[in-house]
ROMAR-192279 format. One record per atom (N, C-alpha, C, CB): x negated, y negated, z. Coordinates in steps of 0.001 Angstrom, whole numbers, plus 500000, padded with zeros to 6 digits. Glycine has a CB too. Example, Ala and Ser with C-alpha at 12.3 -4.5 7.8 and 13.67 -1.06 7.14 Angstrom:
% ROMAR-192279
486810505690507800/487700504500507800/486800503300507800/488692504473509046/487150502250507080/486330501060507140/487100499970507870/485916500598505725/
This chain:
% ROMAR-192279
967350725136249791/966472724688248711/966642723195248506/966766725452247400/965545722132248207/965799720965248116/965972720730246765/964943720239248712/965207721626245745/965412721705244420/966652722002244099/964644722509243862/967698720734244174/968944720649243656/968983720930242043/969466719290244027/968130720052241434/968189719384239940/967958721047239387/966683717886239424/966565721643239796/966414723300239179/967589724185239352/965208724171239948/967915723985240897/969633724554240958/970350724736239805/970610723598241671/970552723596239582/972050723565238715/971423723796237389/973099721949238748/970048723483236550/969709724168235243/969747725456235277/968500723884234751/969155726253236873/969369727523236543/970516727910236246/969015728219237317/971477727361237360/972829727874237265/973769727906235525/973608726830238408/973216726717235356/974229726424234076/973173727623232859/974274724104233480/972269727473232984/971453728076232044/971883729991232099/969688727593232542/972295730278233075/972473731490233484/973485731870232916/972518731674234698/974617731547233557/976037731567233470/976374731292232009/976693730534234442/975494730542231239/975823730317229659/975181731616228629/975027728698229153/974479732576229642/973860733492228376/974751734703228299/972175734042228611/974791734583226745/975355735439226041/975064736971225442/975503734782225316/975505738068225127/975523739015224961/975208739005223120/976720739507225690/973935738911222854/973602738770221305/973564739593220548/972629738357220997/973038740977221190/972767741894220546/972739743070221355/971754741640219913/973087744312220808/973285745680221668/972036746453221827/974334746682220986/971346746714222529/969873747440222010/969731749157222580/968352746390222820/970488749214223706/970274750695224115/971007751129225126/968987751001224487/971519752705225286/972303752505226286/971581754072226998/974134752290225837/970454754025227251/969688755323227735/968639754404228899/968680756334226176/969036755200230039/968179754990231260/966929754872231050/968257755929232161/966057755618230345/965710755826229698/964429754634228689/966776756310229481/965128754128228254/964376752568227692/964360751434228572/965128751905226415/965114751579230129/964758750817231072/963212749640231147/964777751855232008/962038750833231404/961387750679231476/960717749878230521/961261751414231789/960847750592229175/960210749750227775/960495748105227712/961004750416226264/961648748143228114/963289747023228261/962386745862229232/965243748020229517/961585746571230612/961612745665231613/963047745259232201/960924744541231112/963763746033232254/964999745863232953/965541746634233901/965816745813232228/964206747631234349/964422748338235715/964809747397236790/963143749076236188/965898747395237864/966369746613239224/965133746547239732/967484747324240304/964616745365240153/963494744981241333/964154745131242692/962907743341241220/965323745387242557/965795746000244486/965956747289244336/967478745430245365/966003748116243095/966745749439242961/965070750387243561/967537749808240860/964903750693244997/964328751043245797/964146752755245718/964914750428246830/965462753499244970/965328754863244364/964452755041243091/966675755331244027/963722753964242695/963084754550241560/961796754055241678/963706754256240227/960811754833241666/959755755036242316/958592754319240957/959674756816242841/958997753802239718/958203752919239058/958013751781239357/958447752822238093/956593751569239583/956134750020239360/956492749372237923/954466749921239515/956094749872236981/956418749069235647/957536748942235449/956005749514234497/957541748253234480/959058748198233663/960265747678234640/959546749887233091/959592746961235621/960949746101236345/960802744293235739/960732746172238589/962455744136235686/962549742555235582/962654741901236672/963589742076234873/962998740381236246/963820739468237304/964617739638237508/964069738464237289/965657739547238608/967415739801238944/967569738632239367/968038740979240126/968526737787238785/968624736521239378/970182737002239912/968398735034238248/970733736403240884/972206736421241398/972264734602241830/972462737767243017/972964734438241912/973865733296241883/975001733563243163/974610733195240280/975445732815244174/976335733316244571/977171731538245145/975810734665245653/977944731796245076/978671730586245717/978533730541247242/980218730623245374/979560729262248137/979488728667249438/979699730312250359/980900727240249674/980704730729249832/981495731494250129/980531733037250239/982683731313249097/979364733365249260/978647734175249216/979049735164248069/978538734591250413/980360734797247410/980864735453246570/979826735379244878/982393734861246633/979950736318244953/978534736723243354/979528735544241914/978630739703242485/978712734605241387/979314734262240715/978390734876239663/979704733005240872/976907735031239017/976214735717237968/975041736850238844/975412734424236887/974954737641237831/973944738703238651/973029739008237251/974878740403239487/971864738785237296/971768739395235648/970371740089236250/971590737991233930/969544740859235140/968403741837235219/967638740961234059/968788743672234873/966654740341233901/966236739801233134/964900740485232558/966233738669233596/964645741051231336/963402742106231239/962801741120229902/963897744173230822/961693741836229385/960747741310228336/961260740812227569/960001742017227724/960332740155226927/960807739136225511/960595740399224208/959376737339225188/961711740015223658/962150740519222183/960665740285221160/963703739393221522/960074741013220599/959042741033219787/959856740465218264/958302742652219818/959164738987218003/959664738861216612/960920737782216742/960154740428215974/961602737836217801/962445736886218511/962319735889219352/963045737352219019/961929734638219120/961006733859219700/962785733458220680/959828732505218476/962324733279222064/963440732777222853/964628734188223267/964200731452221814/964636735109222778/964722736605223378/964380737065224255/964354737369222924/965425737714225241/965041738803226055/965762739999226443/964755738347227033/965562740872226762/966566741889227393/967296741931228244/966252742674227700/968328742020228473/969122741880229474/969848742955229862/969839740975229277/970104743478231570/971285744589232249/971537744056233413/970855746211232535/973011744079233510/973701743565234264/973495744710235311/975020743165233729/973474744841236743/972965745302237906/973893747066237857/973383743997239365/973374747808237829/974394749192238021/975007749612236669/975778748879239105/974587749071235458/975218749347234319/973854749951233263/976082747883233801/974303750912232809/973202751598231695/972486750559230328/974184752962230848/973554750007229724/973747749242228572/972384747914228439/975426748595228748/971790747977227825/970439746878227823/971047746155226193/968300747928227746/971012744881226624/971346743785225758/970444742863225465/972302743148226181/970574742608224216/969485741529223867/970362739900223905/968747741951222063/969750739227224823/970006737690225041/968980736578224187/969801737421226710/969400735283224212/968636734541223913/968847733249225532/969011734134222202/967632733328225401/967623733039227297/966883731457226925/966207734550228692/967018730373227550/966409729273227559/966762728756229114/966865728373226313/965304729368229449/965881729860231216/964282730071231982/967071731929231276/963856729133232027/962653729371233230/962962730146235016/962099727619233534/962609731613235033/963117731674236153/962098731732237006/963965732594236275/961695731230238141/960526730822238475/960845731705239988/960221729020238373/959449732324240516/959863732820242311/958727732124242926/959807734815242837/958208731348242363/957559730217243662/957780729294244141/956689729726243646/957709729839245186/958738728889246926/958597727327245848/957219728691249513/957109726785245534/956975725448245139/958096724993244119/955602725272244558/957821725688243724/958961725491242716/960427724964242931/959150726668242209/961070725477243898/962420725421244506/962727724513245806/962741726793244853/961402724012246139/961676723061246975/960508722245247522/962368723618247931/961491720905247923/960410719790247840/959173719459248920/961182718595247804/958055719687248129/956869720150248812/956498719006249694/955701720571247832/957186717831249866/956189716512250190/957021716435251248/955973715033249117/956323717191252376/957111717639253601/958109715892254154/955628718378255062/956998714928254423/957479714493255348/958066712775254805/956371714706256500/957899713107253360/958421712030252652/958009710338252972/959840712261252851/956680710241253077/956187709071253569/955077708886253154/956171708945254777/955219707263252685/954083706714251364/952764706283252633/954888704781250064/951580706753252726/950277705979253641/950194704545253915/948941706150252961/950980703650253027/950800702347253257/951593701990254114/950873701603252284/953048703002254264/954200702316255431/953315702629256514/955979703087255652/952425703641257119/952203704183258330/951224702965258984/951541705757258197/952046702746260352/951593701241261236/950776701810262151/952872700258262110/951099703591262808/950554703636263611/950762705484264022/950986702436264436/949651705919264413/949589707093264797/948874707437266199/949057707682263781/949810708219266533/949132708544267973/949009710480268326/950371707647269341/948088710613268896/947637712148268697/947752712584270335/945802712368267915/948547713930270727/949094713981271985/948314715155272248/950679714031272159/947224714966272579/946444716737272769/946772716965274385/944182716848272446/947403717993274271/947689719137275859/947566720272275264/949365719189276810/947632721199276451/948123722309276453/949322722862277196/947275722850276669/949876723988276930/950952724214277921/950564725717279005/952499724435276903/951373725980279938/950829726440280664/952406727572280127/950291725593282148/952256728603279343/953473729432279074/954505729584280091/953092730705278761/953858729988281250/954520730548281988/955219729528283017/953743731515282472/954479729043283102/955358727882284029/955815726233283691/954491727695285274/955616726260282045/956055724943281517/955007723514281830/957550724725282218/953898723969282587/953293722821283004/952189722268281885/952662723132284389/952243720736282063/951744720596280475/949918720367281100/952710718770279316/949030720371280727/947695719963280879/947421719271279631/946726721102281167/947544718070280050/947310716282279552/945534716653279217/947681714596281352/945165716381278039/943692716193278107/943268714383277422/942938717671277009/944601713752276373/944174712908275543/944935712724275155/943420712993274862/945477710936274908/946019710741274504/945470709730273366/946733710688275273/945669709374271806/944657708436271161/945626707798270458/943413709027270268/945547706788270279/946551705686269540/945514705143268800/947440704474270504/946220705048267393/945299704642266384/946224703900266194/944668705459265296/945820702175265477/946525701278265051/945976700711263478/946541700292266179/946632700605262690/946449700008261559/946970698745260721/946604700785261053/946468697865260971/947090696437260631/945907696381258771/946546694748262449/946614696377257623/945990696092256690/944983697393256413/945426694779256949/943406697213256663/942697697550256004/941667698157257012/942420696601255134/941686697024258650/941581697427259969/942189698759260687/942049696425260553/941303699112261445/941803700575262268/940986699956263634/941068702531261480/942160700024264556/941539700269266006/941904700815267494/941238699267266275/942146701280268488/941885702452269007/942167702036270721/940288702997268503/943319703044271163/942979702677272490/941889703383273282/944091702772273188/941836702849274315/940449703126275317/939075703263274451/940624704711276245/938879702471273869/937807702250272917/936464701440274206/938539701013271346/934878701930274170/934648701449274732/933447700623274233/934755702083275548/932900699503274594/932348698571274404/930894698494273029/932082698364275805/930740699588272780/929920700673271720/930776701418270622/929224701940272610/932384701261271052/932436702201269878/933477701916269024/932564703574270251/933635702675267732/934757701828267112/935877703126266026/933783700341265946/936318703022265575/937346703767265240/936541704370263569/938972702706265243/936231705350263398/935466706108262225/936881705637260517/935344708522262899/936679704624260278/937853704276258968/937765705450257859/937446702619258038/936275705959257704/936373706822256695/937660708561256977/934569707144256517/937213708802258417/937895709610259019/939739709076259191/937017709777260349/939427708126259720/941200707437259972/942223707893258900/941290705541259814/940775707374257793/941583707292256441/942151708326255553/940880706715255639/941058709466255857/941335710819255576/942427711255256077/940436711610255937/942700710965257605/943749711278258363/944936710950257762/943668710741259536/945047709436257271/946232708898256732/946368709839255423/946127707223256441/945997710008254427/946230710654253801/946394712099253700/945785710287253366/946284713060254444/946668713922255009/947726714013255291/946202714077255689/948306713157255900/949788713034256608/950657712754255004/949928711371258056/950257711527254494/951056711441253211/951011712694252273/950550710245252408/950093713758252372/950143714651251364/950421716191251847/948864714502250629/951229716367253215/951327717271253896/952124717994253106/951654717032255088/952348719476252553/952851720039251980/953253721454252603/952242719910251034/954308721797252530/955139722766252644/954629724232252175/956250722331251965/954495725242252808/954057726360252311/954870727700252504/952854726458252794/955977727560253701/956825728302253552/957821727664255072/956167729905253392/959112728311255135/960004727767255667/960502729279256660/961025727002254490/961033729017257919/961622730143258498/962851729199259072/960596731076259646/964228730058258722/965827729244260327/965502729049261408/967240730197260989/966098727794261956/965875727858263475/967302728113263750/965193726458264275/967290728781264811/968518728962265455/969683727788265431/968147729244266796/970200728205265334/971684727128264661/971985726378266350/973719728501263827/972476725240265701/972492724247266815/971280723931268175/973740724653267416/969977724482267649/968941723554268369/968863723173268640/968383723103268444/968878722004268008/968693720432267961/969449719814268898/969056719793266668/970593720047268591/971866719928270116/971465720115271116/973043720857270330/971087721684271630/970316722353272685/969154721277273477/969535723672271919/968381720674272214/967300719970272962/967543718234273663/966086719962271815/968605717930272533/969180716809273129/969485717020274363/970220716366272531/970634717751274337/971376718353276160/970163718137277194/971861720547276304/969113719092276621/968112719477277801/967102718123277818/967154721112277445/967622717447277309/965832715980277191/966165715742279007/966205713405275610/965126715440279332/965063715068280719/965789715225281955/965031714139280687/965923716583281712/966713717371282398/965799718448283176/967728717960281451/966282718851285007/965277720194285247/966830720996285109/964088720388287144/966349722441285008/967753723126285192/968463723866284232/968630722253285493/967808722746282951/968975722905281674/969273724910281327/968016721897279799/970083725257280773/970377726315279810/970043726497278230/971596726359279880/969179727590278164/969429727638276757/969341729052276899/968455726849275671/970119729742275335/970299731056275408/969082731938275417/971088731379274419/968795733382275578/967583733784275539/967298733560273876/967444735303276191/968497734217273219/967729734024271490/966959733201271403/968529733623270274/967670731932271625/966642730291270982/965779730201272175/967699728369270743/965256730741273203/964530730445273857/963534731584273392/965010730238275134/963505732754272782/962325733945271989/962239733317270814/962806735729271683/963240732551270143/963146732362268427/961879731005268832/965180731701267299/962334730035269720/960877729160269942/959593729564270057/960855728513271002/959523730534271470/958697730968271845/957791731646270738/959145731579272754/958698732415270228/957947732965268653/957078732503267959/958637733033267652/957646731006268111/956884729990266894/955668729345267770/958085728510266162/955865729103269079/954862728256270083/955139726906270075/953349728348269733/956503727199270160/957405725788271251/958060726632272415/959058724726270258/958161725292273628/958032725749274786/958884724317275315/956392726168275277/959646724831276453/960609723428276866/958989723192278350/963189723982277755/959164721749278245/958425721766279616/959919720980281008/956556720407279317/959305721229282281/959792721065283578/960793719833283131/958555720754284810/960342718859282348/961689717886282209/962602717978281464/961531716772281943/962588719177280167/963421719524279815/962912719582277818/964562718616280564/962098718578278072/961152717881276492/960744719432276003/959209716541276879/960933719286274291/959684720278273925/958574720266273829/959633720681273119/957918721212273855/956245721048273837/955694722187272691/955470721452275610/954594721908272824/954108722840271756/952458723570271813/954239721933270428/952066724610271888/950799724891272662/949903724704271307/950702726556273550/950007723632270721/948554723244269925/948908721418269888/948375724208267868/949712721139270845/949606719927270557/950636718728269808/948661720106269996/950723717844269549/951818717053268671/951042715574268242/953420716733269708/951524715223267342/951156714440266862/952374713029265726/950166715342266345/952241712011266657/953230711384265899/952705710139265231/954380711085266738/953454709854264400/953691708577262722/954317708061263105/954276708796261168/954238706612263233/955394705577263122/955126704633262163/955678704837264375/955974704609261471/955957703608259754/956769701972259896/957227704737258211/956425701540259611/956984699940259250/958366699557259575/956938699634257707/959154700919259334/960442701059258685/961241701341260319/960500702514257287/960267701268261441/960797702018262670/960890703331263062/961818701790262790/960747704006262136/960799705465262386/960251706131262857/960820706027261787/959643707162263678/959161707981264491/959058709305264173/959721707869265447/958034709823263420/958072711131263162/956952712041264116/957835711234261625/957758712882265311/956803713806265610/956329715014265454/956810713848266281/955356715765264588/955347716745264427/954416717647265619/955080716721263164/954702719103266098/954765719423267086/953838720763266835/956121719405267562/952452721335266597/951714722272265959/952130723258267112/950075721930265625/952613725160266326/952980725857266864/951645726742266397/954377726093266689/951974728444266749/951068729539266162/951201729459264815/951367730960266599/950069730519265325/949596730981263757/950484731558263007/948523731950263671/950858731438261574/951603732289260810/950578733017259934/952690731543260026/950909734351259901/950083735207259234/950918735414257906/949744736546260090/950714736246256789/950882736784256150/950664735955254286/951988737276256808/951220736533253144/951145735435251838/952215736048251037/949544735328250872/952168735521250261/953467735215249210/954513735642249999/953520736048247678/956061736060249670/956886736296249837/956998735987251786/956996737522249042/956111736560252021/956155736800253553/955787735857254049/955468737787254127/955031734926253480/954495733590253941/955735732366253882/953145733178252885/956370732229252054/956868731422251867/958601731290252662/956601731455250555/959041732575252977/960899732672252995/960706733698254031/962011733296251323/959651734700254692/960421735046255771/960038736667256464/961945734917255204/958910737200256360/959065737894256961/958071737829258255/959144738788256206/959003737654259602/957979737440260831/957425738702261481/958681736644262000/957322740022260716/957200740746260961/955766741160260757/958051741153260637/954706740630259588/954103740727259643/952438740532260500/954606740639259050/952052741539260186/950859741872261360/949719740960261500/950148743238261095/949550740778262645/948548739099263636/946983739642262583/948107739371266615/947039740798262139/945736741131261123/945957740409259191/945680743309261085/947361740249258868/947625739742257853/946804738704257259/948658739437258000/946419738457256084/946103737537255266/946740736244255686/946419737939253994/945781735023255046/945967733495254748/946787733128256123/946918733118253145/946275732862256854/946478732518258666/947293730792258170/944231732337260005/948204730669259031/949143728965258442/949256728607260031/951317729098257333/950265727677259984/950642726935261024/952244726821260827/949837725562261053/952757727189262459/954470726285262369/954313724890262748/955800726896263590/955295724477262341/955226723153262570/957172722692262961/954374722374260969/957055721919264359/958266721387264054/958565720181263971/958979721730264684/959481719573263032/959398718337262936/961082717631263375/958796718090261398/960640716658264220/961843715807264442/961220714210264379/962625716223266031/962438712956264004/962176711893264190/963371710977264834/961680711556263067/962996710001264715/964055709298265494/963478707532265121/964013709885267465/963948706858265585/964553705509265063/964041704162266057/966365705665265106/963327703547265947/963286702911267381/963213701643266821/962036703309268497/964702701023267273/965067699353266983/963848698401267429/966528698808267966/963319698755268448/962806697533269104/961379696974268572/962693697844270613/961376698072266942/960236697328265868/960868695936265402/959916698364264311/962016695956265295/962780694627264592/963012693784265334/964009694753263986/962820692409266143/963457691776267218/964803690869266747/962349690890267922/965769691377267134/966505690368266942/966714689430267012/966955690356267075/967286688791265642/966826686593265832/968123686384266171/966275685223264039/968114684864266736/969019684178267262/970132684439266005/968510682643267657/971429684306266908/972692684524266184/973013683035266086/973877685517266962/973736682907264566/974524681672264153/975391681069265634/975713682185262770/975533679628265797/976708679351266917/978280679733266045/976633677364267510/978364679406265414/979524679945264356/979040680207263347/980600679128263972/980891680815261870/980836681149260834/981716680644260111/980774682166260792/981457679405260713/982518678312259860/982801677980258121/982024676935260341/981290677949258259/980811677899256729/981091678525255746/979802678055256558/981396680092256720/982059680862255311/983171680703254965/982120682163255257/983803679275255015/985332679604255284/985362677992254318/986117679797257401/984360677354253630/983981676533253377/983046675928252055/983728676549254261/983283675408251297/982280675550250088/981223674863250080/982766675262248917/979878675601249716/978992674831250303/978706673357249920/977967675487250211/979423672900248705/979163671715249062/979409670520249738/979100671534248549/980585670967250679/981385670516252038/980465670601253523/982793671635252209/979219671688253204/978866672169254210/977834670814255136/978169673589253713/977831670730256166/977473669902257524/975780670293257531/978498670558259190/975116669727257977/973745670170259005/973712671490259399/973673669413260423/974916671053260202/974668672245261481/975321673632260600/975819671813263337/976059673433259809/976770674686258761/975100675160257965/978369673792257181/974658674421257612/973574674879256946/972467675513257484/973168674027256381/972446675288258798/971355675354260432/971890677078260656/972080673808262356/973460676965260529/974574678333261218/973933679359259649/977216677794261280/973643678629258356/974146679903257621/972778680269257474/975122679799256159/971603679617257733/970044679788257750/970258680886258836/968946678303258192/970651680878259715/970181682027261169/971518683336261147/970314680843263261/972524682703260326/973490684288260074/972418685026259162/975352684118259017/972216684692257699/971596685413256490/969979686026257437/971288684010254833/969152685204258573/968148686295259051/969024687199259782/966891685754260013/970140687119260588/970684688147261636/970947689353260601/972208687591262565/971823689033259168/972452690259258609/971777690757258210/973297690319257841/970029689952257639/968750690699256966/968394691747258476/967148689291256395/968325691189259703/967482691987260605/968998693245260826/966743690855262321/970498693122260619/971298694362260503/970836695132259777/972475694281260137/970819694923258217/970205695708257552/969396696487257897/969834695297256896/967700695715257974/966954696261258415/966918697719259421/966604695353258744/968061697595260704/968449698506261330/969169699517261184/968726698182261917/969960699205260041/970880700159259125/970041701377258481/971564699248257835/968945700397257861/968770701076256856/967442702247257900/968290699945255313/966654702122258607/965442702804259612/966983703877260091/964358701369261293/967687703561260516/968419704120261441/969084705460260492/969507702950262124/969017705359259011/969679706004258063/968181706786257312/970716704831257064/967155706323257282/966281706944256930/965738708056258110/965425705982256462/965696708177259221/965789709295260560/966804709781260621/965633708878261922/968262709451260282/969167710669260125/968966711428258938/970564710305260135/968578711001257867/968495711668257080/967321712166257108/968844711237256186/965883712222257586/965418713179257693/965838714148258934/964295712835257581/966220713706259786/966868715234260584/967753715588260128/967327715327261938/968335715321258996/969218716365258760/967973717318257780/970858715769257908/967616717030256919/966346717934256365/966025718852257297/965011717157256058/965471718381258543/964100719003259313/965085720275260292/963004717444260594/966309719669260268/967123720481261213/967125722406261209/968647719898260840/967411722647260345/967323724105260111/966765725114259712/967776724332259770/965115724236259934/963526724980259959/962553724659260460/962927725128258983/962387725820260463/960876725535261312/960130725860259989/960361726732262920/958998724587259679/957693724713258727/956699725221258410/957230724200258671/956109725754257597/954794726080257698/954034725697256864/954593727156257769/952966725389257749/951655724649256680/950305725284256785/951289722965257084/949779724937255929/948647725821255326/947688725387256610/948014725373253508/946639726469256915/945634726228257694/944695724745257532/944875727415257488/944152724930256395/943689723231255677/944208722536255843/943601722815254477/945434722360255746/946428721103256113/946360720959257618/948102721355255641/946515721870258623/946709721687259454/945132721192260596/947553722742259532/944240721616259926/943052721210260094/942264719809260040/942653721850259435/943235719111258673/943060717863258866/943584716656259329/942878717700258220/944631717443259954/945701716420260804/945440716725262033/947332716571260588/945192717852262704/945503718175264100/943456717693264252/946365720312264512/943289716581264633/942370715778265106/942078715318266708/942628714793264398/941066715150267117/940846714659268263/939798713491268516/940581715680268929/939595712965269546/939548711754269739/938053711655269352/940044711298271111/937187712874269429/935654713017269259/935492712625267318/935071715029269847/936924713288266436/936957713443265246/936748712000265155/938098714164264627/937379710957265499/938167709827265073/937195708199265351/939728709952266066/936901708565266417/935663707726266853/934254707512266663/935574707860267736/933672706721266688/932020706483266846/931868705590267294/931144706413265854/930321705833267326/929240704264267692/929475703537266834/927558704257267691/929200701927267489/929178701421266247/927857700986265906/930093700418266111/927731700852264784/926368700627263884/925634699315264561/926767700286262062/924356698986264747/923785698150264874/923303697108264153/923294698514265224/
């Protein structure tokens, strides 16, 4: 969950409620209560079930478990409460939003990037050939954006880059949102490093069905691929985000947002996987000439020489252009560490207005 901050209100909010009042101790008023178990699978009523929130620590060990049922009539901030396997229904005073939408619990703004950083996007349409890893190249489109301008490789002498469309595009990307999340197999990411440009490589069958599942696919050099295509962002900042369009995800609520891949290719609200990795590429920043020395720092400036002043002009750009590299180089680890231990899913719409082609993006130009 990225929703740290809701975390810990729930937690503290939980763990602080108290036992106010005694109200019934007959199976019996369950129902009235709303404090029937929503897992207790032997009792064949729809009504009269609550929330069960559990809490559990690193360890998995239960630190709160509660049954949370209707509000107290007449008791504004009241509710019923039974602790999991126990008869006894208690009246609480709860100041406790418990919320079960995925949105809610985690941070929807998938890819954490404002439209104005984005310098440049490029759209990788292939296909893959399942069975034998071979990729079929149809297009490759590089869109460039300097300011307010959009323009386009292999552009030809008639045509020019559609801004209203570009623009849509850009914003799309800034407003890509999260709709449900599935694990990727633990240590992946590793896996794919090993195998980058490699023929030969190993990977286990699991993570090679848990991909396949999703519609990633290693190709002949070892790279992942993806049979709808990829599409990458590169922002100001150096960074490189490629996202990689897999199958269809079927199903909604519960099954959509956290996890069940079980559901049937006939299911409701059709989505998209998505996998996302980025990476860092220095050679947006060029490095400026280095100081001849660092004499100066050793020196007060009002002692300081020409050439001390010449040395501390070209150290202060070198440590600005370190920075600079520090900081790109720390914004891609930290989104792979995010992106690392899911695979995404995004809504069909979303994925509709990003996954573009070169016919979308282009026109004539006006006379």
């Amino acid at each position: 969950a990225d929703g740290k901050e809701r975390l810990a209100k729930t937690a503290a909010g939980l763990i602080g409620i108290k036992k106010d009042d005694f109200r019934s101790n007959n199976v019996s008023d369950h129902a009235a209560c709303g404090v029937i178990d929503p897992l207790d699978e032997s009792n064949s009523s729809l009504k009269g079930r609550g929330k069960r929130v559990t809490l559990r620590g690193e360890s998995g060990n239960v630190l709160a478990d509660l049954i949370i049922g209707k509000k107290v009539e007449d008791r504004e901030g009241f509710r019923f409460v039974r602790l999991p396997g126990q008869k006894r229904v208690y009246v609480s005073k709860i100041d406790l939003e418990v919320s079960t939408r995925f949105s809610d619990w985690i941070d929807s703004d998938l890819l954490r990037v404002e439209s104005s950083n984005i310098k440049e996007i490029v759209i990788n349409d292939y296909s893959v050939d399942e069975r034998t890893g071979r990729i079929n190249q149809r297009d490759v489109v590089k869109l460039y954006k300097d300011g307010n301008k959009w323009s386009a490789n292999k552009l030809r002498a008639n045509q020019e880059v559609n801004r209203t469309k570009a623009n849509s595009l850009l914003t799309a990307i800034d407003q890509l949102k999260i709709v449900g999340v599935r694990p990727k197999p633990k240590g992946i990411l590793s896996t794919l490093k090993k195998a980058q440009g490699k023929k030969g490589f190993e990977i286990s069958r699991s993570d090679f069905l848990s991909l396949r599942s999703k519609g990633f696919y290693f190709a002949q050099d070892g790279s992942l691929v993806s049979n709808e295509g990829e599409l990458q962002v590169k922002t100001k900042d150096g960074v490189i985000y490629t996202l990689r369009f897999g199958e269809v995800a079927y199903g909604s609520g519960f099954d959509l947002s956290a996890g069940s891949d079980s559901v049937e290719a006939s299911g409701p609200a059709a989505n998209r996987y998505l996998f996302i990795t980025t990476r860092f590429d220095p050679s947006e920043f060029k490095e400026p000439k280095k100081p001849r020395n660092t004499d100066f720092l050793n020196k007060p400036d009002s002692t300081w020489s020409a050439a001390d002043k010449a040395n501390k002009e070209l150290y202060d750009a070198h440590e600005e252009w370190k920075k600079k590299i520090e900081d790109g180089q720390k914004i891609s680890d930290d989104l792979n560490a995010r992106f690392a231990d899911w695979y995404y899913v995004i809504s069909q719409d979303s994925y509709e207005k990003i996954h573009l082609t070169r016919k979308d993006l282009i026109k004539k130009k006006n006379n």
